[in-house]
VMD Tcl script that draws the C-alpha trace (Angstrom):
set ca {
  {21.61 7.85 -4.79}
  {21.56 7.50 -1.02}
  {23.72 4.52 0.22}
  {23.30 3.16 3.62}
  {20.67 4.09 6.21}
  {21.38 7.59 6.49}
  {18.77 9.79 5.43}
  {19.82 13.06 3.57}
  {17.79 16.06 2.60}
  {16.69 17.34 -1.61}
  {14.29 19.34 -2.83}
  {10.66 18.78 -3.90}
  {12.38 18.98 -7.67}
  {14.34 16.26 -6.96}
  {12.31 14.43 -5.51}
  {9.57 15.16 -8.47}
  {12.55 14.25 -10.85}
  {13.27 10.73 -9.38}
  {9.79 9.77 -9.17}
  {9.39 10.86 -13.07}
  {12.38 8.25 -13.54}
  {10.96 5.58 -11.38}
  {8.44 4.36 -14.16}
  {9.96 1.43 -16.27}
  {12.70 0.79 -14.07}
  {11.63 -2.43 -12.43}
  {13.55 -3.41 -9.24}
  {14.05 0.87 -8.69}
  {12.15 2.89 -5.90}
  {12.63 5.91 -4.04}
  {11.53 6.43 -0.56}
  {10.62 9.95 0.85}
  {10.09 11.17 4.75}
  {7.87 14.32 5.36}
  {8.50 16.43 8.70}
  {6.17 14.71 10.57}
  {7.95 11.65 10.17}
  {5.71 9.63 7.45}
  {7.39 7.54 5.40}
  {6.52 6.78 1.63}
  {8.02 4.40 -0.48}
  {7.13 4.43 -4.03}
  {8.46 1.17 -6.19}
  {9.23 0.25 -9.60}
  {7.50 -3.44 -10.52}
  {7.40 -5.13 -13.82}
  {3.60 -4.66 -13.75}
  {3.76 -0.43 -13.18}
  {4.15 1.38 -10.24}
  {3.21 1.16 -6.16}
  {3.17 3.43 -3.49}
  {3.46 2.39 0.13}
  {2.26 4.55 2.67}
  {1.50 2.91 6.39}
  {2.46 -0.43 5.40}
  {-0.65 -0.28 2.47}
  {1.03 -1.07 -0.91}
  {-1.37 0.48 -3.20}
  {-1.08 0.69 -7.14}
  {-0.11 4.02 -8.86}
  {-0.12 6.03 -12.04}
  {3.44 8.53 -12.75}
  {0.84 11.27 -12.41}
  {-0.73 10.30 -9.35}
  {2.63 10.06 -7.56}
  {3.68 13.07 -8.65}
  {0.12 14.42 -6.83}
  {1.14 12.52 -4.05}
  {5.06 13.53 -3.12}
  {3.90 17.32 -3.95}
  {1.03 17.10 -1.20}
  {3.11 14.75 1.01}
  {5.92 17.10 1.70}
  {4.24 20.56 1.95}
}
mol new
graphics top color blue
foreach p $ca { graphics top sphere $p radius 0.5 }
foreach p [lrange $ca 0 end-1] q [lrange $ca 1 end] { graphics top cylinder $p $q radius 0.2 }
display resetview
């Protein structure tokens, strides 16, 4: 539970854990940087999940996303 614009650091389990939550918590996201400096967002609607990547909102299943913030990061 970040506040402000800082950005702070957590492990892939956490990160794993958060998105796992995400689903059926409309108005919720949680927004990840790799260390080459791309930037997902991943966000809770009342109609399931998206995941923005490059300014592309795309719909997305819990299992996909999980696919995605594993690859993402490594």
């Amino acid at each position: 539970m970040s506040k402000g614009d800082a950005r702070g650091f957590a492990p892939l389990d956490t990160l794993v854990r958060e998105l796992e939550l995400l689903d059926g918590a409309p108005g919720s996201f949680v927004e990840w940087e790799n260390r080459h400096g791309a930037v997902r967002r991943a966000d809770s609607t009342g109609a399931g999940l998206t995941l923005t990547h490059d300014a592309t909102p795309e719909p997305v299943n819990p299992g996909q996303l999980e696919d995605v913030a594993r690859t993402s990061v490594q």
